[in-house]
Structure formats: structure tokens, C-alpha cells
N, C-alpha and C positions, 0 to 999 in steps of 0.2 A: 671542519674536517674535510679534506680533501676528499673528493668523488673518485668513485672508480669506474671508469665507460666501462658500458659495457662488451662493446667489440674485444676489448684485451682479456675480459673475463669469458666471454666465449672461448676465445681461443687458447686460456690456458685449459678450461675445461673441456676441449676438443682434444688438447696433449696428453690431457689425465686419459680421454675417451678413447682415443688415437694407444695409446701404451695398453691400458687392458684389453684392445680387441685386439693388437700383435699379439700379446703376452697367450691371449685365448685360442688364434688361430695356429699357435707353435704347438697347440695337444694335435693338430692334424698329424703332424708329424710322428707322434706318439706310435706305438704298437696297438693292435685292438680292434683297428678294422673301422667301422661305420658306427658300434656304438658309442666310442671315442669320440667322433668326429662330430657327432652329432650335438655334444656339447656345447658347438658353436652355432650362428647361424650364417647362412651360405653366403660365401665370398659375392661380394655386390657387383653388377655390373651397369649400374644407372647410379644417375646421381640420387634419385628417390630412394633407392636403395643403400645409397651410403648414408643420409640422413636416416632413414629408418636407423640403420647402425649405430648412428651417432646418438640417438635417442635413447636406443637401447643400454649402452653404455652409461651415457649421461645419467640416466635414470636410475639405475642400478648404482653407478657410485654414490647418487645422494642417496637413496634406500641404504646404503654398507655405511655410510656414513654418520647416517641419524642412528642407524642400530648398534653401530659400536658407541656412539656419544652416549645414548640413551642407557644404554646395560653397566657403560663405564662407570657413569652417575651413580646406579642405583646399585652397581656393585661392590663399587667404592663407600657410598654412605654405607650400606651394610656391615660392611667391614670395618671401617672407621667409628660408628658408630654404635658400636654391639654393647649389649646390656655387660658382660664381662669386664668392661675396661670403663666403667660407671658412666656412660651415656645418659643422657638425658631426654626423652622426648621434648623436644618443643611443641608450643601448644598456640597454635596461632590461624588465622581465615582472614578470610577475603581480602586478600594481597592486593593492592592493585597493580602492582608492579609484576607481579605473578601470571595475573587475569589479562595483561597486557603483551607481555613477554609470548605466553603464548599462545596469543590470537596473531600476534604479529609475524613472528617467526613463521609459522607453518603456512601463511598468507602468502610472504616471499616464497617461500621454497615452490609453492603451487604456482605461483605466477613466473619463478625460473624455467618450472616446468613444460609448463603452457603456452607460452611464447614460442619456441622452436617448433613444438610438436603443432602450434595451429599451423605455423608455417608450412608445414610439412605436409599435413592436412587439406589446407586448402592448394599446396601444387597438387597432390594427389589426384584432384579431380579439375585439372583447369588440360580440357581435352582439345581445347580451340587450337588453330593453325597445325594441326597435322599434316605429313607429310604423307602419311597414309592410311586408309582405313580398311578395316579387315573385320567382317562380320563372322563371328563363332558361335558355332551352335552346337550346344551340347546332346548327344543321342544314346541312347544305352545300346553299346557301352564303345562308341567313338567319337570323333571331335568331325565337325565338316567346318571349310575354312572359305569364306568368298571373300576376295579384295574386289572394294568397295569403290574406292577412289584412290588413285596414287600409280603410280609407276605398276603395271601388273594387274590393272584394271577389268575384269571379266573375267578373271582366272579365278576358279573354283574344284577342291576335291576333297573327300574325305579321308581322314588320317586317321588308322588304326593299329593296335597293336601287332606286334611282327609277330607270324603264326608259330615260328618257329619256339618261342619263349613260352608262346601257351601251348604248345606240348610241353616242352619243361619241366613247366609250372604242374600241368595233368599228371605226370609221370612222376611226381613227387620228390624227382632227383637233382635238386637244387646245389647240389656241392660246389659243381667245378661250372657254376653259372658265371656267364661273362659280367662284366663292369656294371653294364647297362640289361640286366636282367629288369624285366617287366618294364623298360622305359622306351626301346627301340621302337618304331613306327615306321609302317611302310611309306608314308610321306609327310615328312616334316614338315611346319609351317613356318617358311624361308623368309627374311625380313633383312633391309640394308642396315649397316651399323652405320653411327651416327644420325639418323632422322629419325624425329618425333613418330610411334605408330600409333593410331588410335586402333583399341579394340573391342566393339560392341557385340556383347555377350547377350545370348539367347538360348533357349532351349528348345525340344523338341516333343517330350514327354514328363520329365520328372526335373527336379531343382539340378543341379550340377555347378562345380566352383572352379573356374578356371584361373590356377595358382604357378609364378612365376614365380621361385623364392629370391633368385639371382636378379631380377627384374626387382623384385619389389612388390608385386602385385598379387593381387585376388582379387575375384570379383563370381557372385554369384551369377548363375544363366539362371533364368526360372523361364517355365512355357508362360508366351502371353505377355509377357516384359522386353523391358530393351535396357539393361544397363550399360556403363562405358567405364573405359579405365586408359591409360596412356602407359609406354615405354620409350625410352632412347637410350638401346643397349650402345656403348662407346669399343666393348670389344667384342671383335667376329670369336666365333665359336660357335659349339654345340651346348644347347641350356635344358633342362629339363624340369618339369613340373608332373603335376597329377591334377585329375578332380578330388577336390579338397569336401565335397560335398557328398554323405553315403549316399549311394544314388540307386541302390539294389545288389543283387548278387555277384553281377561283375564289375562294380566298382573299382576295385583292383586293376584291374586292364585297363582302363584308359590313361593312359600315358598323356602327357604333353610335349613335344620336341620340339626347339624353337632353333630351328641353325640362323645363326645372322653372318651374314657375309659382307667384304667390300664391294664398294657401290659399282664399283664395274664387274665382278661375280656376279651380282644380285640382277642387274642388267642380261648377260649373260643367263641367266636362270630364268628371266623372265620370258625372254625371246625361245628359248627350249620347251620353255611349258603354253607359252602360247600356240607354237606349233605343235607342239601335243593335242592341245585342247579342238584347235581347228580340227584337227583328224578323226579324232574324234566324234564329232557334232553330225551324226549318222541321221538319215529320212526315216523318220519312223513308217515313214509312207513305203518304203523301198521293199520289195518282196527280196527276203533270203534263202540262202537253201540251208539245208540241214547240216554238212559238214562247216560251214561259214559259222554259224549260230551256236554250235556245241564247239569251235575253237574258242569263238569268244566267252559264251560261255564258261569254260575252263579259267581264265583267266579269272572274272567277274565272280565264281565260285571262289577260288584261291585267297582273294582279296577281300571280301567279305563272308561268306560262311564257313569256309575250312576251320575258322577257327571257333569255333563251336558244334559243329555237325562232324565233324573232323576231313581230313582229305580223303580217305576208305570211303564215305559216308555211314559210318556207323553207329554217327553220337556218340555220347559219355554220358553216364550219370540219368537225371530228369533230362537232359535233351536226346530228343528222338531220331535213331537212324532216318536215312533218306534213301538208303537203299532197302528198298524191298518196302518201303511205306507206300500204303493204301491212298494217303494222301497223294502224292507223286506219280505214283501208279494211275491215278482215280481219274474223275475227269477233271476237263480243264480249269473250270468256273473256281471249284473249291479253293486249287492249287495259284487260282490268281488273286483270289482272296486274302490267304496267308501270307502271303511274301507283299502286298497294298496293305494289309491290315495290320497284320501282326496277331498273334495269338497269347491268349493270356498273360492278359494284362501287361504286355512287353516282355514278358521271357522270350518269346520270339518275335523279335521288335519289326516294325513295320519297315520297308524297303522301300517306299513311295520314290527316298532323295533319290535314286536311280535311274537312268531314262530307261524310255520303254525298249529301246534295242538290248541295253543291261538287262532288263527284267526276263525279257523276251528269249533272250540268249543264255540268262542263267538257270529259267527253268527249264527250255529245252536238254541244256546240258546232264539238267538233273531226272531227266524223264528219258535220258538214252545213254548215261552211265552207268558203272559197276554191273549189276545185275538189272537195271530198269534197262529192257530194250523194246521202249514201246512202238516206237519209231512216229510218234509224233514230234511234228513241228509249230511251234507258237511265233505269229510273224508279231514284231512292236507293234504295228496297227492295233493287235488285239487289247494290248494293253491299254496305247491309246484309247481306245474306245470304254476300257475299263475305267479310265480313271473319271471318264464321264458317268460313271453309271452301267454302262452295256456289258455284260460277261456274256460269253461265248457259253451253250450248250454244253459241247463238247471237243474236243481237240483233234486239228487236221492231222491227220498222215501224211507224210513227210511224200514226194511223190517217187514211186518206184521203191516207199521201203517198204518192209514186211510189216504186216497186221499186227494191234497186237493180239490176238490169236495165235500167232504163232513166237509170241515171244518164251522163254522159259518158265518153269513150275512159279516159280518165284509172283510171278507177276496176277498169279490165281484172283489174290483179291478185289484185283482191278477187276479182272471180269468178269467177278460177283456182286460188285460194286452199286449201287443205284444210282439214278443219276443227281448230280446234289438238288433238290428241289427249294425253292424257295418262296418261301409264303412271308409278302411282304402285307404292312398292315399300313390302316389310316394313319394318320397326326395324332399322336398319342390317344387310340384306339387301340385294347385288346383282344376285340369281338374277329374272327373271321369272315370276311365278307364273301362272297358268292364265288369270286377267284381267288380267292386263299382256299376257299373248302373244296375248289375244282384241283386244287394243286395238291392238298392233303385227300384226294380220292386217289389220283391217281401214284401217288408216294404208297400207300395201304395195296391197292392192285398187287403194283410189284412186290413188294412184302409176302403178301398173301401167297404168290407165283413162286418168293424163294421164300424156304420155310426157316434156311438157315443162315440169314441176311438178321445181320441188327443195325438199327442205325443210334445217333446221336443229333440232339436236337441241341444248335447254339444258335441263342439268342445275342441280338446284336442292341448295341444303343449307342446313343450321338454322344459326343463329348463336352458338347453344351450344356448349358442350363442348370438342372440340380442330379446331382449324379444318383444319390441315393431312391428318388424318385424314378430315373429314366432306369435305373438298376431294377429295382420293383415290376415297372412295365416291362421292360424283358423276359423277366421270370413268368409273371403271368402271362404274355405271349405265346413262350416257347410251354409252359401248364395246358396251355388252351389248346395248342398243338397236338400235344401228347391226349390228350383228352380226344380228339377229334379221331387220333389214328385209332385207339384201344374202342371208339365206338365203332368203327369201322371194322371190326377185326382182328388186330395186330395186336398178340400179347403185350402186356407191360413188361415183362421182363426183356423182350426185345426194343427197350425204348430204354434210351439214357439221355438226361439232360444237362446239359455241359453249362459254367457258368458263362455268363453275359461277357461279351466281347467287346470294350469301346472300339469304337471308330476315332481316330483322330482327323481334323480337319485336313480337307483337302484328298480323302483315303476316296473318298466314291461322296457320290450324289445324294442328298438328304434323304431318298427314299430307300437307300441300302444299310441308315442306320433305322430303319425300323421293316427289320425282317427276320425271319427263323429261317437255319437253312438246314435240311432233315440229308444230315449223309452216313458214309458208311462208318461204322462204330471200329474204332482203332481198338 
């Protein structure tokens, strides 16, 4: 019997593949909107991604295949065969011919299978000879994008949702929401068509899935990992993905936007953002003034917290206003700590990626907006010096503003406030030593002095090692604390203890994940 290659049998089963995914992408056309459309899966724009298609299809027609063959069979013998029209069971075993039949058959059909899709498979991860790479790191809840090596070399920013879609989204009035509702991004992550991208996926905090449907791709980030994945979009456009991975509460929000452009746009875009980026690259060393720092500021707010604290500063929901917050208001140490650290467990996620001029300029902003008119200035140095470990007392006055003493009623709590104290302890050590109890005396004083001051005791731990045990030592830390002040004086009921705070790596010095810092009770 004559042989059939297999290249002609591929390709008539690419014709069959090739007609049901027209036939599939003509329901776009249909009336219905997105859950129509959704039917299909997204118009490919790599070659991995037409193979995946091709798979899919492929797959699929022998699956419709063997199940109309198999039902036809057993539909047919039924009918044919009915006790009515004097059938007869036959009474017979171990066929060999049977026993052969189908071990053989389903053998092929698994190795028709198999063949294309390893193919597919092993390009999927063959990341060698790039033309460029581009590190992704996933953060709750936006993308940061650094090229790596390739054309656009040292260009680095974060990419987050457009503020404008999460009010939108806040105000519940989705109707007459544009095309690109929840996908839009203040800055996309721009790529040339035609060349190979590699892109090495990373996290920050939590797993995250950085998913290209049009591409073809997916690829987890996890913190502490390094996975990779490759593209070579062939057509310029705008592409859109999501994290694919529930990653917490605003999951939803991070978009992915991929514009690929021609190689001489993409050139052009690179040369734009390069001089961008140079203008940027500010002396942390550089003393600023107060109006310079609260412009930038504004900006650096816009771009990253408006869209959760809101632009008023008022919050929504579980997230807390900024205007007229104790925090904010308070001194400087606490408010440098939140915005390096993060606060519970990443609902208010840590700001580190930011330089200290950003840091430095966006709390400013937020300590002499809305209602906050304290007239303090935070220069980057100070951060600087934060991110070594060093926190500042308290926070400079800006020179020639007004006190704040004389700012409005609003700001009351600040200057009831105590100053954040901090009782740092040994290497995993609960005991207070001779300056931890010098620092919990004088925390108690003040207390004592205001009768109507409460604080909050949060305990801090590293993000090393075993979490449930450095979670433990926390508690009993910040227990020991609270123990110390009520022998001192200071009712219990003016004492609240807040859960344990991780420190992510790189947030402060080893000796600022083993500390309680006693402030004012929000």
C-alpha cells in the first residue's frame, strides 16, 4: 500500500484547521458584543501564536471526529440492532483483533497529536538570540518594565492603570465605558515589530502572570524567581493582556499594553525616552525648595496614588484619606516608613521602586496639600539615608513657611501626636534591653503628660526565613511593649496593637525589621 507523507497530511489538516478558525472568527462579526466574540480565541499576531491556533483547531477536529465516529457506532448498532426487530446478542471475548485495533488506533491519533504540539512546545521556550530583553516585574497592582539589553538599553518605568478608568470603574457607571475600559495604561511597554523580545518575568510581592493572548504567551512572575518567555509580534499595533494570576484585591487593574511599532518609530521612541529618562536622573544630594518638590510631587502623586487615595485625597472604601490623616500630618519617620514599607500586608504596597527625589517630592506634596498645610519640607537625602536604615526624628520646615502651629483646625492631631518611638530589639530577641526600656519610658512620660493621646503598637518582621515564626516574635515583641507601658502607667485601653508589618528586602536595614514603633492611634 502506498504511503502517505506526512507533510501533505499536515497540510491538508492545516486546510481543515485553516476553514474552522475563518468559519469561527466570522461570529466576530455577529451582533452581541464581547460575549460573542469571546467564542474565539484572539486573532494571533506571532508565529507561536498561530501554531498555538493551529493546535487548537487541529485538536478539536479529531476530538469532533472520534465523537461523532464513536456515538455514530453505538448509535447505529442500537438501532440496528434492537431486541424488536429479533437481534441477537452475540456472545464472544478476547478479540485479538479488537485488543489490537484499539491499542493501535488511539496510539496514532496521540502521536498525530504530539508531534506538532512538542514542536510548539519546545519553540515556546528556545529564548536564545534575542534581539532584545526586557525585565518585568510584577507589583500590586502595576507592571515595572526595564530593558535589559537591545536597542533602549537602560530605559526603565512603571506602567499603570489610567486613573481616569478607575474612577469609572469606583463610580459604578460602566455603560458608555470606552473600548479599552480597564486596559489603558499610562505607559505602555513599546517593542519593534519584527525582532525576537525576550521577556524575563519577576515579582515583587505576590505570584503574578504576565499574559499576551495575541502573542501567545504566559508566563508566571513569582518573587525570588526568574522565568522567561519570547515574542516576535510581525504586526505594529496596540495589544493588550492582563495578569492572569489572582494576585489580591486589585487584581483587576493591572492592565498589560504592549504597542509594537516600526523599527524606525521604535528608534524614534527610544531616543524620546532616553531623553526623558536623562532629565530625570535628579542628585538626591541636591537641596530643593518647597514649591519645586510639591510641583513634582503633584505629578509623582497623579501617577501613582491618585488612583487609590483618590485626587481630593479622600480615599474610598478600606483605603484611607490623606487629607487630614494623622499619618501625614504626624512626624516624619512614620510617614517615611509607609510609603518604603508598605502597610498591611501590601494593601498599601511598598513605594521603594521610586527614587528618593519621587519619594521625597511625593510626600512633601502630600504634607502641604488639600487641607495638610504643614509647611514641612522632605529633602531626597532624607530618604536616602532612609533606605540605609537612618529615619529622621522629625520633619524640616520648609524655610520662611509658617509652622505648623499655625496651620488650620484640621491638622489638630498632628500636634497631639507623639513622636513615633521606636524600640528596636536583638536578633531574634523578645526581652527589652536597657534602650528599648529607655525608649518605652519615655513613650509612657508623654502619655502620662496627654491624658487624651492613644497610640498603636506595630510590630515589624523580615521577610526572610520562616514567616510564621518571625510573625510570632513580632507579636510577642510588640505584647512586651504594651506590657512595659501599662507597668509604667498608661492605661490598656489606650494601647492598640496592630498586626505585624513584613519588611520586604531592600525596604531598610536588618535592624528596622526587628522593631515596634509606638505612634499615634488612627
Amino acid at each position: 500500500m502506498k504511503s502517505i507523507p506526512f507533510r501533505p497530511l499536515r497540510l491538508t489538516m492545516m486546510s481543515a484547521a485553516a476553514w474552522m478558525a475563518q468559519a469561527a472568527y466570522a461570529v466576530q462579526d455577529l451582533p452581541g458584543g464581547p460575549a460573542v466574540r469571546q467564542l474565539n480565541l484572539h486573532p494571533p499576531v506571532t508565529r507561536i501564536a498561530q501554531e498555538q491556533h493551529f493546535l487548537h483547531w487541529m485538536m478539536l477536529g479529531i476530538c469532533t471526529v472520534i465523537f461523532v465516529a464513536v456515538f455514530a457506532v453505538m448509535f447505529y448498532s442500537i438501532w440496528k440492532h434492537r431486541r424488536s426487530q429479533g437481534a441477537k446478542a452475540a456472545n464472544f471475548h478476547e478479540s485479538a483483533t479488537v485488543e489490537i485495533a484499539w491499542t493501535i488506533v488511539p496510539f496514532i491519533i496521540v502521536i498525530l497529536m504530539a508531534l506538532p504540539a512538542t514542536k510548539v512546545l519546545v519553540a515556546q521556550k528556545d529564548t536564545t538570540n534575542a534581539d532584545l530583553t526586557i525585565k518585568v516585574t510584577g507589583y500590586q497592582w502595576k507592571w515595572g518594565y526595564d530593558y535589559l539589553k537591545g536597542e533602549g538599553e537602560g530605559l526603565s518605568f512603571i506602567s499603570t492603570l489610567d486613573t481616569s478608568h478607575r474612577v469609572l470603574s469606583n463610580s459604578g457607571n460602566v455603560k458608555d465605558a470606552p473600548p479599552d475600559y480597564l486596559l489603558k495604561v499610562d505607559q505602555p511597554l513599546v517593542v519593534p515589530a519584527g525582532k525576537k523580545v525576550r521577556i524575563i518575568t519577576t515579582a515583587n510581592d505576590v505570584i503574578h502572570s504576565f499574559m499576551v493572548p495575541a502573542f501567545g504567551i504566559k508566563q508566571d512572575a513569582i518573587p525570588g524567581f526568574v522565568r522567561d518567555t519570547w515574542f516576535k509580534a510581525e504586526k505594529p499595533g496596540d495589544y493588550y493582556g492582563q495578569c492572569a494570576e489572582l494576585c489580591g484585591k486589585e487584581h483587576a487593574y493591572m492592565p498589560i499594553h504592549v504597542k509594537v511599532l516600526q523599527s524606525d518609530q521604535y528608534k524614534t521612541w527610544v531616543e524620546e525616552e532616553t531623553k526623558k529618562a536623562a532629565s530625570k536622573r535628579d542628585d538626591p544630594n541636591k537641596e530643593w525648595k518647597l514649591d519645586e518638590l510639591v510641583a513634582r510631587g503633584e505629578k509623582v502623586y497623579a501617577a501613582n496614588c491618585a488612583v487609590c487615595h483618590q485626587p481630593n485625597g479622600k480615599g474610598a472604601g478600606p483605603i484611607k484619606a490623606l487629607d487630614g490623616s494623622p499619618v501625614v500630618l504626624g512626624p516624619l519617620a512614620e510617614a517615611m516608613h509607609v510609603v518604603l514599607e508598605g502597610r498591611n500586608n501590601g494593601a498599601m504596597p511598598s513605594w521603594k521602586a521610586l527614587s528618593d527625589v519621587e519619594l521625597a517630592a511625593v510626600l512633601t506634596f502630600a504634607k502641604n496639600h488639600w487641607s495638610n498645610k504643614t509647611g514641612q519640607l522632605i529633602q531626597p537625602a532624607q530618604f536616602k539615608d532612609a533606605r540605609g536604615g537612618k529615619f529622621p526624628e522629625g520633619g524640616a520646615a520648609a524655610p520662611g513657611a509658617a509652622p505648623p502651629a499655625a496651620a488650620e483646625p484640621v491638622a489638630g492631631a498632628a500636634a497631639a501626636a507623639p513622636q513615633p518611638y521606636q524600640v528596636f530589639f536583638a536578633t531574634g530577641d523578645k526581652a527589652l534591653n536597657a534602650e528599648a526600656q529607655a525608649v518605652v519610658a519615655q513613650a509612657a512620660e508623654y502619655l502620662k503628660a496627654h491624658a487624651d493621646s492613644k497610640v498603636a503598637l506595630s510590630g515589624f518582621v523580615d521577610a526572610t526565613g520562616n514567616a510564621d515564626q518571625n510573625t510570632e516574635l513580632a507579636k510577642q515583641r510588640a505584647q512586651n511593649v504594651a506590657k512595659a507601658l501599662t507597668d509604667a502607667g498608661v492605661a490598656q485601653e489606650r494601647i492598640a496593637l496592630h498586626k505585624p508589618t513584613t519588611i520586604t528586602a531592600g525596604a531598610g536595614s536588618d535592624q528596622q525589621a526587628r522593631r515596634v514603633d509606638i505612634v499615634a492611634a488612627q
